[in-house]
Phi, psi and omega in degrees: 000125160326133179324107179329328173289346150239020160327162146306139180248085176246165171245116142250202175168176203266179160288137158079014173248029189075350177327309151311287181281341153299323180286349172298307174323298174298322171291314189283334175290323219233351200057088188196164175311133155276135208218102163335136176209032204234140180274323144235031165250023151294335175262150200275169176102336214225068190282298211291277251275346172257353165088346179314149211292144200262178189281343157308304185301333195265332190299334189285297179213153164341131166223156171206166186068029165275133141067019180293304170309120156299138133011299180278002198238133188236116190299159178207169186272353158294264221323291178326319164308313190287314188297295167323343170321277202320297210306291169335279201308339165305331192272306181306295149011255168332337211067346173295146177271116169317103163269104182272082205235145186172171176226038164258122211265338182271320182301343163267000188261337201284311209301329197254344177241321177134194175202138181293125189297107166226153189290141140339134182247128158325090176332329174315296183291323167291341076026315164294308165295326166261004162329289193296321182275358169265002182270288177237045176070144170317293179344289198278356166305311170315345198253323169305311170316300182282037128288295205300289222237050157333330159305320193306341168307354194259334199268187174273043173295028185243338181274147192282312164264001148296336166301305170296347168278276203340306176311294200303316194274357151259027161267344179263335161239008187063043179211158200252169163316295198292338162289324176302323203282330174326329168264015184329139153298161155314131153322094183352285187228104159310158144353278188293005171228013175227199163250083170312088195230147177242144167321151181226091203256172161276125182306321193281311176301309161333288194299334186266340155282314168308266171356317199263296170318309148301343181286315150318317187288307184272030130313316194279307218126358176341305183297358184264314191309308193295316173314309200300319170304276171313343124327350186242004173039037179275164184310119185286005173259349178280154193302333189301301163292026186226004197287166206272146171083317177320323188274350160281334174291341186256330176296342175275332186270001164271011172098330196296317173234153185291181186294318186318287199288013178285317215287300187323301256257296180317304178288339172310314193275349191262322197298311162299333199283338171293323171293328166283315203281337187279317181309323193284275212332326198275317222235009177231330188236044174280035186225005173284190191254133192262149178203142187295164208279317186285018166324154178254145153327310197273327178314312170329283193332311235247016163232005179296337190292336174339258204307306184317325176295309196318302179333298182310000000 
């Protein structure tokens, strides 16, 4: 088996937990790639408002799957997966270590566990589905859902777009999600072949840093971000016009709400979306390695004998 040091390397971790400039670090110590795992700072358009890596930052090492995807277009985790192929072998090439880092908890799941064949779904039908749950509120979507899909009880179903997958794919295909996954592929990259660690972050400590962090972005311009966006008039259903804090920053620049309440609105929403992304990370990767949110390079360096044990 290869040295653990030069494994994959990935990090996961919640927003705003620092996760991004450790891995700059860590790519600049081993000589190695920064490899995107965030399910929207794959679209282009969305720099300030996704927290993407800044260009000092890109200057230090190599980055990819950053901001490659238009907007109008809706990415999913089989692409990513496809993308990410590429990105490897491109790396392994090269000599380079992967720093795989992000706080999207399925896309490491796709990478490290597999993915289910399940086709391609009809915009028709996805469409319907998020229709219906802005028709009639989660609670009772939810309810609709385990009617229709009883299996569905088993998923991460507090999140809004687990439902809607849940839905969309036995509506599209009369099977439920959780029967699809029973075909799962083999996995891109195992456990056991990469060095897995996740932020173990504190809720207070979290929440204080989003808060601080947002204030920055409409310091920076975010709202200049949001205008170029809403100039392209795309469809308020695609995942892209969903990345957490848009849709109240585009309700401000429509009049609808004052600037105060988008921001409240915003943090309110990164502050749930932290809660979630920390509950998958506890209860789908309780077997990665955990490291503290101020982590270090050398906090890395210093789990390689970790793995080295794992190994032997």
């Amino acid at each position: 088996m290869s040295a653990p040091a030069s494994r994959p390397i990935l990090i996961a971790g919640p927003t705003a937990s620092g996760k991004s400039a450790l891995a700059v670090s860590v790519a600049m110590r081993l000589g190695g790639w920064v490899i995107n795992a965030d399910s929207m700072q794959v679209y282009s358009g969305w720099h300030l408002l996704t927290a993407r890596p800044d260009p000092a930052d890109e200057a230090l090492a190599d980055h990819r799957l950053y901001g490659t995807v238009d907007p109008g277009f809706r990415y999913s985790a089989g692409q990513w997966l496809r993308d990410i192929t590429t990105v490897l072998a491109e790396a392994k090439e090269a000599g380079a270590v992967p720093v795989i880092v992000g706080g999207t908890g399925l896309y490491f799941t796709a990478l490290t566990q597999g993915l289910s064949p399940v086709p391609a779904i009809p915009e028709a039908i996805r469409d319907a589905a998020e229709a219906r749950l802005a028709a009639r509120g989660a609670d009772a979507f939810r309810r609709d859902l385990l009617v229709f899909d009883p299996s569905a009880a088993s998923l991460d179903i507090e999140n809004p777009r687990r439902m809607i997958r849940a839905w969309e794919v036995m509506e599209a295909t009369g099977r439920s999600i959780t029967d699809w996954a029973r075909e799962t592929a083999l996995p891109l990259l195992s456990l056991d072949r990469a060095m897995p660690l996740v932020i173990d972050a504190e809720r207070d400590s979290l929440n204080a840093r989003i808060e601080g962090r947002f204030d920055r972005m409409i310091g920076d311009g975010v709202m200049d971000e949001v205008a170029a966006m809403a100039a392209r008039d795309l469809n308020p259903a695609l995942p892209a016009m969903k990345a957490v804090g848009a849709p109240p920053l585009m309700a401000c620049l429509h009049g609808d709400l004052t600037l105060e309440q988008a921001v409240t609105q915003a943090k309110t929403d990164t502050r749930r979306y932290a809660k979630r992304q920390r509950t998958w990370l506890r209860n789908r990767m309780a077997d990665w390695h955990r490291i503290p949110m101020n982590a270090s390079v050398e906090d890395v360096l210093a789990a390689i004998p970790y793995f080295t044990a794992e190994s032997a």
